[in-house]
N, C-alpha and C positions, 0 to 999 in steps of 0.2 A: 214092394219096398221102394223109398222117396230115393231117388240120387241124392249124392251131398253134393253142397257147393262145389267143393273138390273137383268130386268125378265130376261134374257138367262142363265146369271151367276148364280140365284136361280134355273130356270130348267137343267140345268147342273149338279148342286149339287143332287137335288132329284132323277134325272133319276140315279146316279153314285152308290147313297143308295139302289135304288131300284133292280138294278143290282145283289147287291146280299143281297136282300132281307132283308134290315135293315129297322125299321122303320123310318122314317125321324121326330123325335126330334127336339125341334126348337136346340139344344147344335149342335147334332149332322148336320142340315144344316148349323148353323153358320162355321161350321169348315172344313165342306165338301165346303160351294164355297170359305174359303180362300186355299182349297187344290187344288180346281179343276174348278173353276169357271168359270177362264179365259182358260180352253182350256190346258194351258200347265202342265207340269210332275214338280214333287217339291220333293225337300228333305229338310226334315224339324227336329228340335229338338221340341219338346214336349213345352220348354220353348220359343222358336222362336214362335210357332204358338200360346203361350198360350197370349205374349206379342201385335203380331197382330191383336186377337181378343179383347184386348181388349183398342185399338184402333179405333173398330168399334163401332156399335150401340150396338149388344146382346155382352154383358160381360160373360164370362164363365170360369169357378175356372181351378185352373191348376190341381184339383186333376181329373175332371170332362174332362180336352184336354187330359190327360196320359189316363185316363179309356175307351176314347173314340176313339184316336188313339188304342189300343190293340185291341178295339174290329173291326175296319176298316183292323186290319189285318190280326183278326180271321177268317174275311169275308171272306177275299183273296184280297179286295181292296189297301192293302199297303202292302209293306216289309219293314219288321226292321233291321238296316244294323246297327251291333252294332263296332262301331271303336276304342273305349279300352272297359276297365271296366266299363268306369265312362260316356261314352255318347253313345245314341243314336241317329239314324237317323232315321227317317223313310220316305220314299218311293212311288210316288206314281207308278211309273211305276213299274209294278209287275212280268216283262219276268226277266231271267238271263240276268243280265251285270255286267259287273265291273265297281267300282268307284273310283276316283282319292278324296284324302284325304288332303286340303290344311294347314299343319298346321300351318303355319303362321298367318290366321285368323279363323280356326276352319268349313270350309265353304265343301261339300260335291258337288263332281259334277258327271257327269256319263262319264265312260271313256271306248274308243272305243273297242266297244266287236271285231272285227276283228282281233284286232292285241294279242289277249290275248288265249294261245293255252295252255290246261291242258290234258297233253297225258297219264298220270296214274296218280290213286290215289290210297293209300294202302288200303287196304284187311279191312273193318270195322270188330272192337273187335267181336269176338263169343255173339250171342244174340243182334247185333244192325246195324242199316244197316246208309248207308250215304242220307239225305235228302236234304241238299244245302251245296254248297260250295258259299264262300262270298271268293271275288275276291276285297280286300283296296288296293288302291296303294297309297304309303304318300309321297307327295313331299313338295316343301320347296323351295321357292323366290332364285335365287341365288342374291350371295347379293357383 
């Protein structure tokens, strides 16, 4: 007998939790199969994902998608790609890339790591070393 979409899209979700070992919540699968259900890589605002669940069946608070995004990427299952002050992204593809920043509609896509070449960085302050570097490119419709 074929799984349905369904099931694949909820055993998707659980295996991805399980991964690194988070308990599966029902908050926490509502949010994991809209992150990863279908198979593909998402870059998401907090309020984008909190908006899509609650379009579905299990409703769940925005203070509870922020808490639960942080801890997806405590795990190591997401990165937070922060592109000013005031938004975040977060990430399901967790390798180094660079992302292109569209500001004309606020939308985050991933941009081709090939062509993006960082040949030195400076010497981190005394007492701190370098963990990631985050590669924004912002562009802009010509018009």
């Amino acid at each position: 007998m074929a799984l349905r979409e369904d099931d694949i899209e909820r055993r998707r979700a659980s295996e991805w939790l399980q991964t690194a070992g988070l308990r599966p919540t029902r908050q926490r699968l509502t949010l994991a199969r809209l992150l990863v259900g279908d198979g593909r890589n998402r870059h998401v605002t907090a309020e984008g994902l909190h908006e899509a669940a609650a379009r579905g069946r299990d409703r769940v608070s925005l203070a509870t998608v922020y808490n639960t995004l942080r801890a997806f990427c405590q795990a190591g299952l997401m990165t937070e790609v922060t592109v000013d002050g005031s938004r975040s992204y977060f990430d399901t593809r967790t390798d180094d890339h660079p992302h292109f920043f569209w500001e004309d509609d606020g939308h985050l896509t991933d941009a081709p790591a090939d062509s993006v070449r960082i040949e030195a960085l400076p010497d981190a302050p005394e007492g701190a070393e370098i963990c990631k570097v985050d590669v924004v490119i912002r562009l802009r419709r010509k018009t």
